[in-house]
C-alpha positions as a Markdown table, in Angstrom:
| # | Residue | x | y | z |
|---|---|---|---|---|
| 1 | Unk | 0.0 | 0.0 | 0.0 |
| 2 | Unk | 1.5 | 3.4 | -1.0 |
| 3 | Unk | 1.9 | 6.3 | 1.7 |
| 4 | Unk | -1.2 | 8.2 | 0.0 |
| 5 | Unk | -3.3 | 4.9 | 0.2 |
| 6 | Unk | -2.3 | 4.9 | 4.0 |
| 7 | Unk | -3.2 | 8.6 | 4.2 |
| 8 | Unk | -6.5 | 8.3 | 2.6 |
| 9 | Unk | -7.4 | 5.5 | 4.9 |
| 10 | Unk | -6.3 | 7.4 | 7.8 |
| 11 | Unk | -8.7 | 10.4 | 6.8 |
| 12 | Unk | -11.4 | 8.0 | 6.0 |
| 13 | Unk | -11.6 | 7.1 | 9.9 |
| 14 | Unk | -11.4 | 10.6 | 11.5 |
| 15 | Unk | -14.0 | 11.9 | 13.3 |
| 16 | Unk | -15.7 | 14.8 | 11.6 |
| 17 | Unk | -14.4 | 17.9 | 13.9 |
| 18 | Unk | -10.8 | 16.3 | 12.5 |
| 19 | Unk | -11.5 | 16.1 | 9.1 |
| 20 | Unk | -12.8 | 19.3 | 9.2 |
| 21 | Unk | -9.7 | 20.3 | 11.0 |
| 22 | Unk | -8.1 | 18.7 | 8.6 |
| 23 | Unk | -9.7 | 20.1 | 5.3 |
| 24 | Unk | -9.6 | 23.6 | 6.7 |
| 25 | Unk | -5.4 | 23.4 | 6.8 |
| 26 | Unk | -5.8 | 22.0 | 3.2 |
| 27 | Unk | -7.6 | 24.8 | 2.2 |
| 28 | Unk | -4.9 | 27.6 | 3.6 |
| 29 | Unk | -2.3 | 25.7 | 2.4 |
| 30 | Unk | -3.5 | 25.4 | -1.3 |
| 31 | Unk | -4.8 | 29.5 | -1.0 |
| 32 | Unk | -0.8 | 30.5 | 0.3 |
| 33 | Unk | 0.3 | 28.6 | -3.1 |
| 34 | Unk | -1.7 | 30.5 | -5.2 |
| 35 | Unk | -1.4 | 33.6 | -3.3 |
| 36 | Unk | 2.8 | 32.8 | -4.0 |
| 37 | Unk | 2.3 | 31.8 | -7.1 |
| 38 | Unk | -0.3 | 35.0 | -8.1 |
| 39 | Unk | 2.4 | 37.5 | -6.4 |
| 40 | Unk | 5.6 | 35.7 | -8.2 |
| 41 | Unk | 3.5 | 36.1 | -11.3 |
| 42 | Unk | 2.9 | 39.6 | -11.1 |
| 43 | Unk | 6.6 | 40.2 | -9.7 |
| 44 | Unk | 7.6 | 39.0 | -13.3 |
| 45 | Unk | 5.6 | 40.7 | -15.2 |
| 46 | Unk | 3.1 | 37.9 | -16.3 |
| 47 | Unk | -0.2 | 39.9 | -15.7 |
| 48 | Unk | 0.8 | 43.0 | -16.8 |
| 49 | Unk | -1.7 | 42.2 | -19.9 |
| 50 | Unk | -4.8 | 42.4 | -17.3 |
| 51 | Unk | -3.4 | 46.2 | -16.6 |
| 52 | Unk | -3.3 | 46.9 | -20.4 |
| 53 | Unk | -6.7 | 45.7 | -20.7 |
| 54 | Unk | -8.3 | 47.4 | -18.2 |
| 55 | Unk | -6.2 | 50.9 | -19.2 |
| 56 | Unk | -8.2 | 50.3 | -22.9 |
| 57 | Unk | -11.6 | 49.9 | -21.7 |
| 58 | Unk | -11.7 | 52.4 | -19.1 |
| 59 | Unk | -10.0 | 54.9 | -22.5 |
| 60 | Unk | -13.1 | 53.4 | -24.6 |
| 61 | Unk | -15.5 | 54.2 | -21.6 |
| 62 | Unk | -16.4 | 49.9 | -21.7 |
| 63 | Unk | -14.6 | 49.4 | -18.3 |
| 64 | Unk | -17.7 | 48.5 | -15.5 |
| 65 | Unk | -17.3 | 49.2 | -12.4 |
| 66 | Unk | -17.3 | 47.1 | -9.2 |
């Protein structure tokens, strides 16, 4: 059986306050990545495109505001 097997088994038997627990960490952990990953992309210049686009429709009078 493979560690991730074991895991999954493991999970499968925890009470539901842990796996909540458990799911909530998870879910931090995978939003830090992308937060990283959305800040390292901006850092390098990767989204500078959404900038451009929003500069032309607000200069066209299409850009809608929030």
């Amino acid at each position: 059986m493979s560690k991730i097997d074991e895991l999954k088994a493991d999970i499968e038997r925890l009470p539901s306050e842990e796996f909540a627990g458990l799911f909530h960490w998870l879910s931090e952990r995978e939003w830090e990545s992308w937060d990283r990953e959305i800040e390292a992309d901006s850092q390098a210049g990767r989204l500078d495109f959404l900038v451009r686009e929003a500069h032309e429709e607000k200069a066209k009078g299409i850009l809608k505001e929030m």
